[in-house]
NUGUVEX-637285 format. One record per residue (C-alpha): residue number from 1; x, y, z. Coordinates in Angstrom, 1 decimal. Layout:
N
REC; seq; xx; yy; zz
REC; NUM; X; Y; Z
...
***
This chain:
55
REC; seq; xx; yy; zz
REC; 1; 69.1; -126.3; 24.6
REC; 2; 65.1; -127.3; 24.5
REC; 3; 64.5; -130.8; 24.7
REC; 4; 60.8; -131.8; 24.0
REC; 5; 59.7; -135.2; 25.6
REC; 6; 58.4; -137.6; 22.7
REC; 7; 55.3; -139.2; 22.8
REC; 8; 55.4; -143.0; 23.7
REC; 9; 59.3; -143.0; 24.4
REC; 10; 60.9; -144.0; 27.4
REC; 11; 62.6; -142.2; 30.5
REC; 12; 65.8; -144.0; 29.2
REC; 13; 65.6; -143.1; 25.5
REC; 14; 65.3; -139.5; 26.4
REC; 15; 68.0; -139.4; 29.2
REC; 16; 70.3; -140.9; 26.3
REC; 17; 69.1; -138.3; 23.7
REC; 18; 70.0; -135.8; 27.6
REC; 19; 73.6; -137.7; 27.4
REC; 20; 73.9; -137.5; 24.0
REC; 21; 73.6; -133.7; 23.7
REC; 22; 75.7; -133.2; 27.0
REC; 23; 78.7; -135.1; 24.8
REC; 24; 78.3; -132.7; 22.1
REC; 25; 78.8; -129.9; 24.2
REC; 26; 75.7; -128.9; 25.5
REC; 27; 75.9; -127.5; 29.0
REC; 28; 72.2; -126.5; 30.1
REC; 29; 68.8; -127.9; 29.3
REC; 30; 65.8; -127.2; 29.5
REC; 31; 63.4; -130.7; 29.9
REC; 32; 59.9; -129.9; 28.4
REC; 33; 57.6; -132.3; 29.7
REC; 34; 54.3; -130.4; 30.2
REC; 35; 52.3; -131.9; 27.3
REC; 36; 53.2; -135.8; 28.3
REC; 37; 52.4; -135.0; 31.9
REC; 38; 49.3; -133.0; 33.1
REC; 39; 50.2; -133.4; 36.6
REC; 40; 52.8; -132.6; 38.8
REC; 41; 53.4; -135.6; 40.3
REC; 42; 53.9; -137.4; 37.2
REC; 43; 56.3; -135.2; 35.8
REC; 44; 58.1; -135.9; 39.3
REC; 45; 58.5; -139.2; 38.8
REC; 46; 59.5; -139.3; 35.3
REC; 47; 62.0; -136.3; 36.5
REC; 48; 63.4; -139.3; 39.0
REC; 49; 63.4; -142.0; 36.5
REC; 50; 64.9; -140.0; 33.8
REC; 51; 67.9; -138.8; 36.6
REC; 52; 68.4; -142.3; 38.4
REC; 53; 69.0; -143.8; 34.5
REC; 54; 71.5; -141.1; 33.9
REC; 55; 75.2; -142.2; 33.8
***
């Protein structure tokens, strides 16, 4: 499954839209972040906010 990052929401919204789809029986994902994030070092951290909010 493709999940686009939305403008404007947070690391924890989008982990729980990540949680949600896991419980429906989604077992890979594929995190597009590329257009919120023009460098790498932001998508890092958001990767390690996004993970450390995670269930």
């Amino acid at each position: 499954m493709r999940i686009n990052l939305r403008p404007g929401a947070t690391a924890d919204a989008d982990a729980d839209r990540l949680q949600r789809s896991v419980e429906s029986g989604v077992d890979e994902a594929c995190v597009d972040a590329f257009a919120l994030f023009p460098r790498l070092d932001q998508l890092h951290d958001f990767a390690g906010r996004a993970i450390s909010s995670s269930p």
